[in-house]
Structures are given as C-alpha cells and as structure tokens.
N, C-alpha and C positions, 0 to 999 in steps of 0.2 A: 414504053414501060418506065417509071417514075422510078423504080428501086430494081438494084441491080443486084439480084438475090440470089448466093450459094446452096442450090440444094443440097448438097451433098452432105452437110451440117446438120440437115433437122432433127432437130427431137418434138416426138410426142407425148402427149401423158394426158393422161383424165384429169376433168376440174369438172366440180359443183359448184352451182351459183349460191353462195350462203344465203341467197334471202329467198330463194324461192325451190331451191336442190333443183332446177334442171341440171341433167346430165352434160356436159361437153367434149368433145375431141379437142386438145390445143396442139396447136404445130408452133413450135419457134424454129425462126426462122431468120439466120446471121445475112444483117443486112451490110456489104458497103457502101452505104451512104446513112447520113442523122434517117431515124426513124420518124414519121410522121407524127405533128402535133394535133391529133385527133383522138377520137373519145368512142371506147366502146361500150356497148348495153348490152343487157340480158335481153333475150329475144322475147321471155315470156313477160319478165316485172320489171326490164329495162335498171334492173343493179346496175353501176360502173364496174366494170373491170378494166384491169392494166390495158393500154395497148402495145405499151413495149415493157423489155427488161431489159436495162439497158442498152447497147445498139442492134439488140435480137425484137425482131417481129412478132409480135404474137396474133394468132390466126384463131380465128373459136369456130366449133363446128358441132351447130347443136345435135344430139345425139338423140334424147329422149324427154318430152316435157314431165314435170312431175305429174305424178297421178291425182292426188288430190291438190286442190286450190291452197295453199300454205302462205298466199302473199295479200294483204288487203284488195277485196275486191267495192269497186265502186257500188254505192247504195243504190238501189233502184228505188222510184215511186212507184208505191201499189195504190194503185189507183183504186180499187177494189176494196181497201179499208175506210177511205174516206168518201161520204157520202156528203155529194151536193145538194145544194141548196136548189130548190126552183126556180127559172129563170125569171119569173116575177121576183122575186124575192131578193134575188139578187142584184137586180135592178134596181129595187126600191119601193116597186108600184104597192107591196103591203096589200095584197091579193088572200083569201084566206080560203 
C-alpha cells in the first residue's frame, strides 16, 4: 500500500461538480506521507478537481449524475439532413 493512511481522521462532505452539478461523497483523508502528484476528473464532463488539500487525500465518490445534460455535448452528423449526390455524379461520369 503506497500511502499510509489514519482513518481515524476522516471527514466527509458533499461536493458538486460546477460544470456539470454531478453529485459527490468526498472523504479526506490525513495522509503520512506527500500526497500523490495526480489529477482528478468528473466522471461525467471529466472537470479537474483537487486531489489533495494539502497533506489530506481527497477521495470522490460519485453519488448521482445530473438529470439533464448541462455540459456540451459532442455534435453528431445527421446524416438524414444531407442528401447525396448519385454515385455517377459523384464520380464525374455526368450521367443524367
């Protein structure tokens, strides 16, 4: 085990992800030893959040994903708006 962690210390508390309101559980967690130099993300829009305060650990535990989509979502092609050209045509052959 890399970190040699007092449970006896923890605190919990709710956090929301500001860019996208998933719900979280955070456990901090007093570590003795430096806290790892690693990088945490929202599980739904991948936000940063902290991974430590300073030599306390913090643990995220998603709770509940937001109800509605609140965070850009990637464009999709509808292919369905756009109408192809004939495969003659698109060729070149000038087929009519």
């Amino acid at each position: 085990m890399p970190y040699d962690c007092c449970m006896t210390t923890d605190v919990t508390a709710d956090f929301v992800c500001p860019e996208c309101q998933a719900r979280y559980k955070v456990v901090c967690v007093r570590s003795q030893s430096p806290p790892p130099a690693t990088t945490v993300q929202c599980l739904v829009c991948r936000h940063p959040f902290a991974a430590a305060n300073g030599e306390d650990i913090l643990k995220y535990f998603l709770v509940s994903r937001p109800r509605v989509r609140t965070y850009p979502a990637a464009k999709k092609h509808d292919a369905s708006q756009q109408q192809k050209a004939p495969p003659w045509e698109r060729r070149g052959l000038g087929l009519s």
